[in-house]
N, C-alpha and C positions, 0 to 999 in steps of 0.2 A: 481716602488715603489710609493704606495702613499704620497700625502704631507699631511701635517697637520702645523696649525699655533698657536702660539700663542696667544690665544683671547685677550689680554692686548692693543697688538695694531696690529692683523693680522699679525705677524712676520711665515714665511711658514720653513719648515724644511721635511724630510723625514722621516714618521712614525715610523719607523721601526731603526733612527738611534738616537742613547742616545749622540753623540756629537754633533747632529745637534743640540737636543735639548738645550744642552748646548750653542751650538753658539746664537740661536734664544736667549734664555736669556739674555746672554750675548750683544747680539747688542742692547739691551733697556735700557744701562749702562745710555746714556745721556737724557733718560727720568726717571729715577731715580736722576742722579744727578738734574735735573731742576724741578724736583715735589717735591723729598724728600730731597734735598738739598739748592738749593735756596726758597723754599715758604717757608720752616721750619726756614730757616736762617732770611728771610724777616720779620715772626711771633715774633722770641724769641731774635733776633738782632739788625737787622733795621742799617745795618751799610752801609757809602756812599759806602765804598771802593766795596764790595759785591755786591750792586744796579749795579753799575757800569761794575764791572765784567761782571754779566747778562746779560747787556747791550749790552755790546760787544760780547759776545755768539747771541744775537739776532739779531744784526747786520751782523755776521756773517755768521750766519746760512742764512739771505733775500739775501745778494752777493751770494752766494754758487749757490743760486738759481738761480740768475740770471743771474749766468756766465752757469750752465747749461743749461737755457733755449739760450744764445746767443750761445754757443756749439755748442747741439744738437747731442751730441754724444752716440750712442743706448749704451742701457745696454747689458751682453752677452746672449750665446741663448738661458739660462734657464729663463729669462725673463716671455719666455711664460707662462711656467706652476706658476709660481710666478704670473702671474699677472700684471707686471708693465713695460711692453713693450711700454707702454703710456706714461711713462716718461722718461727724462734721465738719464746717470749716469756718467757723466765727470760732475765736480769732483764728487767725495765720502761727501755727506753734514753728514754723520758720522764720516767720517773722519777728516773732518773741525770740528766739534763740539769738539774731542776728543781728537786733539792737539792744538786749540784753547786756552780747558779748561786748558791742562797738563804747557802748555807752562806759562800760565799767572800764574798759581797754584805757581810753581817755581821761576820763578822771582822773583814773591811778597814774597817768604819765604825766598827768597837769597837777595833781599835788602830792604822791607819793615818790616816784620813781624819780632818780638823781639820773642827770645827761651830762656828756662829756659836752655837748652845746647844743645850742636852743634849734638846732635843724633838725638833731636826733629826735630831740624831744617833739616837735612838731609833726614829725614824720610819723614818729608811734602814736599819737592822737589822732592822728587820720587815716592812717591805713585803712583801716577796717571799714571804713563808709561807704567807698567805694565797695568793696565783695557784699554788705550787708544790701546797696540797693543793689545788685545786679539780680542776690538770689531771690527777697523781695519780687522782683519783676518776672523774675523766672516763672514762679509761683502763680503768676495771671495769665504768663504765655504759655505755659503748659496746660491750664485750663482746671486748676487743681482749688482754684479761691477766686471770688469776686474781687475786686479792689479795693471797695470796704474791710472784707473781710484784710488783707494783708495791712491796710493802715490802720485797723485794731490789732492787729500783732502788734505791730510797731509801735504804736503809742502805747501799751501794755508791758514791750519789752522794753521801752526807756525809763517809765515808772519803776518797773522791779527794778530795773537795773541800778539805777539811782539812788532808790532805796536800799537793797541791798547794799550799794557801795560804801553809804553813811554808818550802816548795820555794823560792817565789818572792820572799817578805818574811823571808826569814832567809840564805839561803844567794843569788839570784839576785838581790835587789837592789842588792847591792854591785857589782854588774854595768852598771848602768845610766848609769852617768857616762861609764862607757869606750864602750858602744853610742851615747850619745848624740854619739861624736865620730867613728863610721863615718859615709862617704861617704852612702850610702844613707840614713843615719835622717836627716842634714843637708838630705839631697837634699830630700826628705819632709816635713821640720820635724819628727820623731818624738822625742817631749821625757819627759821627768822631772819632775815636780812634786811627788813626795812629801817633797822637803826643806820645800816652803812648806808654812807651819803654816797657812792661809786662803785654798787657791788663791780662790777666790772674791772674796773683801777683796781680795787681790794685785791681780788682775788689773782689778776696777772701779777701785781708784785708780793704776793703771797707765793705762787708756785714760781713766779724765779727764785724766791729766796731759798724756796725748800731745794727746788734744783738744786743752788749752789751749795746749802750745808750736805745735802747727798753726794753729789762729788766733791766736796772736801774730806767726807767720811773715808770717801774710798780709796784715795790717794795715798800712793805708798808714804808710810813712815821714812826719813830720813835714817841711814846709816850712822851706828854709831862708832863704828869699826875707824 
């Protein structure tokens, strides 16, 4: 059967199968979250906690790497017609990416992040398991890792991620008042909002009020005639 790929980023699947196609989507989960989720975030946000995060996804994602290249352990033997028999695949750096994200995603909503109630808050803590096994699995049905290999991503990217997250909400957040008074984060608008217990609440009754002092501004003056 022949392959066909994804032109997005060369993701290969079998012509002829409607769940490869799916899995191939599916594995581009973490270039979606870092194009449409963090640069969007970066644009309309600009928050430390979020920079950070990334950060550590980018960190994570160059280890990954580097533990495969000291590895060295081949990918399986549909490689060939894939194409990436050139590289390795101990660990899964999808893998890593996937429970990285999920792990940090969670923490921060179970001891940083304020919810209007415990449904919201539940709900951001698990989103992300679900997309993180699907692309996970994608990764074996495309034929691109052992399944060894993807549960060392995965137990890899829960470690960093974990780590990381202690990193940055114990010892790095004490950090962020002083960042937020460099020249550049100012430049930028690059903010802190982990002190508000509701950025959410905060900010709608922040822009109604500004609303209302701007049309008050603009409201004709009374006659004094």
């Amino acid at each position: 059967m022949p392959l066909k790929a994804v032109t997005l980023t060369h993701v290969r699947y079998h012509a002829e199968d409607s769940l490869g196609l799916f899995f191939a989507w599916a594995s581009l989960v973490p270039v979606f979250i870092s194009l449409g989720g963090f640069m969007t975030h970066f644009i309309f946000r600009r928050e430390l906690q979020t920079m950070f995060f990334a950060l550590g996804l980018l960190v994570a994602q160059f280890f990954s790497e580097f533990v495969k290249k000291a590895v060295k352990e081949s990918r399986p033997f549909t490689c060939e017609a894939l194409e990436m028999c050139d590289s390795h695949g101990w660990p899964s750096s999808h893998s890593v990416y996937m429970t990285f994200f999920s792990i940090y995603l969670t923490l921060l909503a179970a001891r940083s992040l304020q919810f209007a109630t415990s449904y919201g808050k539940a709900f951001t803590m698990a989103i992300s398991w679900p997309f993180a096994a699907i692309v996970m699995y994608s990764r074996i049905y495309l034929g691109y890792h052992t399944p060894a290999q993807v549960v060392a991503g995965g137990i890899l990217g829960l470690m960093l991620g974990s780590v990381w997250f202690l990193i940055v909400n114990v010892v790095l957040v004490h950090t962020f008042p002083v960042l937020e008074e460099l020249a550049i984060c100012k430049f930028f608008y690059i903010k802190d909002s982990t002190h508000i217990p509701n950025v959410l609440h905060f900010e709608y009754e922040n822009c109604r009020a500004a609303r209302t002092l701007v049309e008050s501004k603009m409201m004709p003056k009374p006659s004094m005639d």
